[in-house]
C-alpha positions as CSV (number, residue, x, y, z in Angstrom):
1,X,101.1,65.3,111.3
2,X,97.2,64.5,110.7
3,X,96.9,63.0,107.7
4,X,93.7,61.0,105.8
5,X,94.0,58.6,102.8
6,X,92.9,62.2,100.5
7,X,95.4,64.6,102.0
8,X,96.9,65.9,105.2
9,X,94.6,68.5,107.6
10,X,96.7,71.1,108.7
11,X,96.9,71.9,112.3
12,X,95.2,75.4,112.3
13,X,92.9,76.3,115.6
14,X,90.3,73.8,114.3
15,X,92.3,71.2,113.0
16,X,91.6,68.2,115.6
17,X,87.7,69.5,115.5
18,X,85.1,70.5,113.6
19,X,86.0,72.4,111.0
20,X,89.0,70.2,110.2
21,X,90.1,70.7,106.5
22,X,91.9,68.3,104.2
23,X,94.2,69.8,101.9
24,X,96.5,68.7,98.9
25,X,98.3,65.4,100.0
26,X,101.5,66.3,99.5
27,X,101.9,69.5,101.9
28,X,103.3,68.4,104.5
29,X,103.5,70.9,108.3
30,X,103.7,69.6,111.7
31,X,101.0,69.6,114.0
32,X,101.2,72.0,117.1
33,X,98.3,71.4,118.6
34,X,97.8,69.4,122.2
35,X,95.6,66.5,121.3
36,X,97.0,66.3,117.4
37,X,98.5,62.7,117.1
38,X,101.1,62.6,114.5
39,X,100.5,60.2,111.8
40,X,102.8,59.0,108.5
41,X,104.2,62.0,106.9
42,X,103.1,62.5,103.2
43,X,106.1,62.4,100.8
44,X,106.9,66.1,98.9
45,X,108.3,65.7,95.2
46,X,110.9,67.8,94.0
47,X,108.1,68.3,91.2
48,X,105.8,70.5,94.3
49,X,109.1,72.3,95.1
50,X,109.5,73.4,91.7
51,X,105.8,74.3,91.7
52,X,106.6,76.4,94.6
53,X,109.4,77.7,93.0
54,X,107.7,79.2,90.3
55,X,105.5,81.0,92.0
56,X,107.5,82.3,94.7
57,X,109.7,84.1,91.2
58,X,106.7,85.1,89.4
59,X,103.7,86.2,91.5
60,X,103.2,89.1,89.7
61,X,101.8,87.1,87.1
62,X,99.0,86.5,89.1
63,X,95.4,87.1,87.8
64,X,94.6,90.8,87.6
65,X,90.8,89.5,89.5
66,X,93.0,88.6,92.4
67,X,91.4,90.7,95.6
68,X,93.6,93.4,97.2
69,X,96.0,92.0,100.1
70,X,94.0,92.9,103.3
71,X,97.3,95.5,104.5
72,X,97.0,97.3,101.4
73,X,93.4,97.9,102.3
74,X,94.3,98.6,105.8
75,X,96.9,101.1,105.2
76,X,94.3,103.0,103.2
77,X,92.2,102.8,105.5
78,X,94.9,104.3,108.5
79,X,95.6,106.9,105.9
80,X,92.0,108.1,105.4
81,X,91.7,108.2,109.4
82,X,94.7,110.2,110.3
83,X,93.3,112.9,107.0
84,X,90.9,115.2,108.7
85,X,90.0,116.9,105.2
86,X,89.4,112.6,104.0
87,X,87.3,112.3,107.4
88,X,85.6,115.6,108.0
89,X,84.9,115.9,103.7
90,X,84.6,112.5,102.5
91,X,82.1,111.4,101.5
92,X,80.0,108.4,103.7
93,X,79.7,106.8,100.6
94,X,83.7,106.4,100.2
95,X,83.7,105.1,103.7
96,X,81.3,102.5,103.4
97,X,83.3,101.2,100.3
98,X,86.6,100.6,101.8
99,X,85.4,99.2,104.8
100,X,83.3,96.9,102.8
101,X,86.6,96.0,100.4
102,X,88.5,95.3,103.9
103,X,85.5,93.2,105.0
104,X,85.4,91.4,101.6
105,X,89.3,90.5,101.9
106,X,89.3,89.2,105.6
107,X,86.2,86.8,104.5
108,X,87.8,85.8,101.1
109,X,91.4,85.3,102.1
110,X,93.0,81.8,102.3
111,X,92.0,79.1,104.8
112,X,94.4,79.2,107.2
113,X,94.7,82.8,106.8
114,X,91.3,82.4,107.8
115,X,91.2,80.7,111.0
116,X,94.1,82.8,112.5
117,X,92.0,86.1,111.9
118,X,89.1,83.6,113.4
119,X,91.7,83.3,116.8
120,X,93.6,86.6,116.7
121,X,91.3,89.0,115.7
122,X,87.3,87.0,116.0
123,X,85.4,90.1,116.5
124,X,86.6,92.3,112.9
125,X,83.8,90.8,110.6
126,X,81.0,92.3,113.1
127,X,82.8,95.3,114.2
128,X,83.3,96.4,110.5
129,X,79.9,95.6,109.7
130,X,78.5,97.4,112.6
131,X,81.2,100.6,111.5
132,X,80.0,100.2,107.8
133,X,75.8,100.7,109.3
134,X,77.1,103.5,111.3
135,X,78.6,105.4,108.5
136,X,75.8,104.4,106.3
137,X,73.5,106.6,109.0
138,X,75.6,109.7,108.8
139,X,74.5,110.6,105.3
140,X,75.3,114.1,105.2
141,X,75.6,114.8,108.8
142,X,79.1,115.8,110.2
143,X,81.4,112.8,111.7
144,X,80.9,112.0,115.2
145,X,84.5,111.4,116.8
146,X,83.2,108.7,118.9
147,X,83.2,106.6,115.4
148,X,86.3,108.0,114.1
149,X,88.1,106.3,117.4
150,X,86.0,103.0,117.2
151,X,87.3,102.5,113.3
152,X,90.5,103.4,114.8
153,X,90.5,100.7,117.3
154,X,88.9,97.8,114.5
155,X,92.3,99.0,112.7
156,X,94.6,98.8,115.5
157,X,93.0,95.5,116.0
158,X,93.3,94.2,112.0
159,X,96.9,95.2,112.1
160,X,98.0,93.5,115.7
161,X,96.3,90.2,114.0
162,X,98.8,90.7,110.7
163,X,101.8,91.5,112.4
164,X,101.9,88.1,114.2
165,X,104.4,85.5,112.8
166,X,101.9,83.1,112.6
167,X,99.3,85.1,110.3
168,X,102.9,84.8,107.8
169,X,103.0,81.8,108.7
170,X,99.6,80.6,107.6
171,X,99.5,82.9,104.5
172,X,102.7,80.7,103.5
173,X,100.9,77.6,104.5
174,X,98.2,78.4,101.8
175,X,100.2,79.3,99.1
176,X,102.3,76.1,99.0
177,X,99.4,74.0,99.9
178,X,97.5,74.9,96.6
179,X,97.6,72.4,93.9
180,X,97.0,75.0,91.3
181,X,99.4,76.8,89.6
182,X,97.5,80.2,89.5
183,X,95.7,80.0,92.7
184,X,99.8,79.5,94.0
185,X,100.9,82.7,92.0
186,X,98.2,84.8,93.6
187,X,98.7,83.4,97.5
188,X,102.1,84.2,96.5
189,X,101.4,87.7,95.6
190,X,99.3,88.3,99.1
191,X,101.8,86.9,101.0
192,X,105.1,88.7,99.8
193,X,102.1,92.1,100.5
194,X,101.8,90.5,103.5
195,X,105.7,90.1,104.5
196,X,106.2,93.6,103.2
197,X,103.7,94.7,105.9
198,X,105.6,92.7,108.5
199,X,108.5,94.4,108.0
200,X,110.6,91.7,105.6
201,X,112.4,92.2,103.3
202,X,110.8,90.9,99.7
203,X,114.0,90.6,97.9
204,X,116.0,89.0,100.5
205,X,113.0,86.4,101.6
206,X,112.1,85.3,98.5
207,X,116.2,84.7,97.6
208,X,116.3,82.8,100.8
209,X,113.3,80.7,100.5
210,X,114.0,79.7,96.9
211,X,117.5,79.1,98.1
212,X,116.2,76.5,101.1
213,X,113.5,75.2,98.4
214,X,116.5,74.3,95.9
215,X,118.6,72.6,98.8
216,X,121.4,75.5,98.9
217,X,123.7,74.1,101.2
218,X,124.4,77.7,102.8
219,X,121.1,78.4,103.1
220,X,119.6,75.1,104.5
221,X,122.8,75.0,107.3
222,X,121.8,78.6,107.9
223,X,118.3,77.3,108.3
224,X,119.1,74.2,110.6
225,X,120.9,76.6,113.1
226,X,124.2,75.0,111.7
227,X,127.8,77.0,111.4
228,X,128.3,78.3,108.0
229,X,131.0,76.2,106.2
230,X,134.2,78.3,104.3
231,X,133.5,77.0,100.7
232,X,133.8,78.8,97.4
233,X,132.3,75.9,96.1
234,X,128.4,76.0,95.5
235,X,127.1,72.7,97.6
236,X,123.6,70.9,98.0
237,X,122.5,69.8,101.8
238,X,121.4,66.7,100.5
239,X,118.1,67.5,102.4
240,X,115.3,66.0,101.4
241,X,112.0,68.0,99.9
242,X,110.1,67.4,103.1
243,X,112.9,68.4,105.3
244,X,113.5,71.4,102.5
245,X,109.4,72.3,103.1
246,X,109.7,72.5,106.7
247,X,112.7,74.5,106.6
248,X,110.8,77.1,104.3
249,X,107.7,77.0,107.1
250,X,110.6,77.6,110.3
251,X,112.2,80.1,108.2
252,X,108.8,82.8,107.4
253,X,108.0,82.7,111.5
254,X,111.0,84.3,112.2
255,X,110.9,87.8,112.8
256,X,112.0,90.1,110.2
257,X,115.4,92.3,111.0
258,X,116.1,95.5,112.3
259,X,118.3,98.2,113.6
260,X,119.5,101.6,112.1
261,X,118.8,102.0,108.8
262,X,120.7,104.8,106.8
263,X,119.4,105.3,103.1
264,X,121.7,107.0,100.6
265,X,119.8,108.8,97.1
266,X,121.3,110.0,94.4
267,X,119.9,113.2,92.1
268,X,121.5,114.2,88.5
269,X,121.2,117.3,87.1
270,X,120.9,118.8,91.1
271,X,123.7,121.6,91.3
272,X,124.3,122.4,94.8
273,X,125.1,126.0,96.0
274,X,126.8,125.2,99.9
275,X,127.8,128.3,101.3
276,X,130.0,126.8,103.2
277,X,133.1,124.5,102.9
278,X,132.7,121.4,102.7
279,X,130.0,121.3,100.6
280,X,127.3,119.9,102.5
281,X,123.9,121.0,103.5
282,X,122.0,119.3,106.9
283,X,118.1,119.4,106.5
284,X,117.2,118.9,109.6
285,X,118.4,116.2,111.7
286,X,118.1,113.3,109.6
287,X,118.6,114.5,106.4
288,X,122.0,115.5,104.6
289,X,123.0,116.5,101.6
290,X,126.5,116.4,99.9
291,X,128.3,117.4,96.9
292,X,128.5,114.2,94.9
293,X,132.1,114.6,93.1
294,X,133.3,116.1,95.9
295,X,132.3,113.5,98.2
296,X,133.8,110.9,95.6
297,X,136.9,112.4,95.9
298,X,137.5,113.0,99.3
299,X,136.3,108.7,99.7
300,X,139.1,108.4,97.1
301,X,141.7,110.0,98.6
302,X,141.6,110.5,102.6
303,X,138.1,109.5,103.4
304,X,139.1,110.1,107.8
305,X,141.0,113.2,107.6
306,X,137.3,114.8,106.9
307,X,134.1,114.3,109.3
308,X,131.8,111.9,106.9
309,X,129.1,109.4,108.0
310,X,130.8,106.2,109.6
311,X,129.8,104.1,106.8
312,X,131.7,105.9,104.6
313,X,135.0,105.6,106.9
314,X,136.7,104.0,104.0
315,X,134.9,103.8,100.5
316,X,132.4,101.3,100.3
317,X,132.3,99.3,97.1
318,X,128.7,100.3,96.4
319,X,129.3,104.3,96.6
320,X,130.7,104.6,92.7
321,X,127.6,102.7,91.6
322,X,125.6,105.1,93.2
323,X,127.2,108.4,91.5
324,X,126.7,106.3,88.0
325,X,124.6,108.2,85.2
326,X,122.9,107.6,82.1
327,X,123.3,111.0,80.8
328,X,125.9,111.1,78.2
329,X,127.5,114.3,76.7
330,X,127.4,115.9,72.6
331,X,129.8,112.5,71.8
332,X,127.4,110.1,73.0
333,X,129.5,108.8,75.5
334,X,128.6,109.1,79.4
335,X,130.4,112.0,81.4
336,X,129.1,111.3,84.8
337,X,132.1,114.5,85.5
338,X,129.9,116.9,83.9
339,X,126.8,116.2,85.6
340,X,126.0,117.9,88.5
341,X,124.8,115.4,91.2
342,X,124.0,115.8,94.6
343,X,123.9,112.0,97.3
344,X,121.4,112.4,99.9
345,X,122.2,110.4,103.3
346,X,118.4,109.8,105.4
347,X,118.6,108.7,108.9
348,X,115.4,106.1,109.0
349,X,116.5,105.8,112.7
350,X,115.6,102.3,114.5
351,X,113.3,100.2,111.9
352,X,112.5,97.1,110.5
353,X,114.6,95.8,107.8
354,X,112.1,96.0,104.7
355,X,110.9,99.3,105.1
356,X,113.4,101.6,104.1
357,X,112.4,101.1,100.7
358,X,108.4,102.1,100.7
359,X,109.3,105.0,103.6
360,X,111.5,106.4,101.5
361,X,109.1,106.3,98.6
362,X,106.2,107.4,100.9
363,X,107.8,110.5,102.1
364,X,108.6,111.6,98.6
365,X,112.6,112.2,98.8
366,X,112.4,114.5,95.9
367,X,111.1,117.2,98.2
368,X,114.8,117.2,100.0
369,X,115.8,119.3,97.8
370,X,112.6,121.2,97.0
């Protein structure tokens, strides 16, 4: 740990160099570098873990000024590039804007944010600035491809540079390093942008961190690599805010889940016309659609004499919830019976664990059933 008599220097690329920066001095992270002597660890209140708390619940309430998270700017830009009617019809002017709004993000994000983008990706603030001149020149001339494929390669290289654990890592670093309620609400807000990116899941992270941050003793065992202990009973670790804080910094490296990911969608109001028994439809490969009170039924009653998905080999608890509407009939009541619905199963095939969600959405899943 580096520490000085105002604050502790994190380790980042230039910590035990020029460029060494002193930060609030109760953060406390271990220093990684060769050459980084450890000094006396700075003590973390459980005052700075309710700070973090708090902003780790709430960063939507972030300052609207806030700059747009550098992967929301870099998706755009990866949607523009793969759009030959955005590329070959666009105008230059439109491309000079969001390159310089990526430019502007990179150069205003956090510190340590910062000096990874300074190690992983060092050549992005001249190549975008050479890309912005060059699309500047066109004017009204048509698009040379050779440009479209160098833009193409700045982006590959931007996104390579986020989707490394430690660029996580250091956005977290930031946020809990601030001192200032709001400036911690908006790091907050770029770095769950930032883990969505990565492939996390937003929900489950920020239940997990606030879990290690409030000494959940499932969740700080889980955290230490220990065996999970059979208790109904809600415990504390008895970890200390320190040992809490590093657990939170371990625990945001890790990579993010993933495997087969099946999404299931419910329409009301979606009669379905099968011509065929059972009432199913397959768009596709990936896509199937089914008869919701049918489908209810047959879970209810012999879910394996009948060729279903295998998560629905016996009724999962979740299904029923699913089939729920709001619509209610003449007596005000709900009668989900007399609504026609229709459950739609996607196949997201192999993927990370946080992006079923924003795929889905993306691909517009209303158009399944046209």
């Amino acid at each position: 740990m580096l520490s000085s008599k105002r604050g502790i220097r994190l380790a980042t690329p230039n910590a035990c160099g020029p460029g060494s920066r002193t930060l609030h001095p109760h953060k406390v992270f271990p220093a990684e570098l060769p050459g980084c002597d450890p000094e006396p660890i700075a003590q973390v209140s459980e005052t700075d873990l309710a700070q973090i708390r708090e902003a780790l619940q709430r960063p939507e309430n972030a300052p609207f000024r806030a700059a747009v998270p550098i992967p929301t700017l870099l998706e755009k830009l990866e949607d523009w590039l793969v759009d030959d009617r955005q590329w070959q019809r666009g105008q230059a002017g439109h491309w000079h804007s969001l390159l310089a709004d990526l430019a502007a993000a990179i150069d205003e994000s956090s510190p340590a944010l910062q000096a990874h983008f300074g190690v992983a990706c060092p050549a992005a603030a001249d190549e975008i600035k050479a890309c912005r001149r060059l699309v500047k020149e066109l004017g009204d001339s048509p698009p040379d491809i050779s440009l479209r494929r160098r833009i193409e390669r700045l982006g590959q290289e931007i996104r390579a540079a986020l989707l490394q654990p430690a660029a996580l890592r250091a956005s977290w670093q930031d946020m809990v390093e601030s001192s200032d309620a709001v400036e911690q609400r908006t790091l907050s807000r770029r770095f769950f942008a930032l883990a969505r990116f990565q492939g996390h899941a937003e929900k489950s992270l920020k239940s997990y961190l606030t879990a290690i941050l409030s000494d959940d003793g499932d969740a700080v065992r889980h955290a230490r690599g220990e065996e999970p202990q059979d208790t109904a009973v809600l415990d504390e670790a008895g970890a200390t805010p320190n040992e809490r804080l590093e657990l939170t910094e371990q625990a945001v490296a890790e990579l993010p889940r993933e495997g087969e990911l099946i999404v299931w969608l419910a329409y009301g109001l979606a009669p379905m016309h099968a011509r065929s028994w059972p009432p199913r439809i397959d768009v596709g490969e990936k896509v199937t659609l089914f008869e919701a009170k049918w489908l209810g039924q047959v879970l209810a009653q012999s879910p394996l004499a009948h060729d279903l998905p295998p998560e629905l080999g016996s009724e999962p608890l979740w299904f029923p919830g699913l089939l729920r509407t709001e619509l209610e009939d003449e007596s005000g009541q709900a009668d989900s019976d007399k609504v026609p619905r229709v459950a739609v199963r996607v196949d997201l095939g192999h993927c990370l664990g946080g992006t079923s969600e924003t795929r889905i959405v993306s691909s517009h899943a209303d158009s399944f059933l046209g």
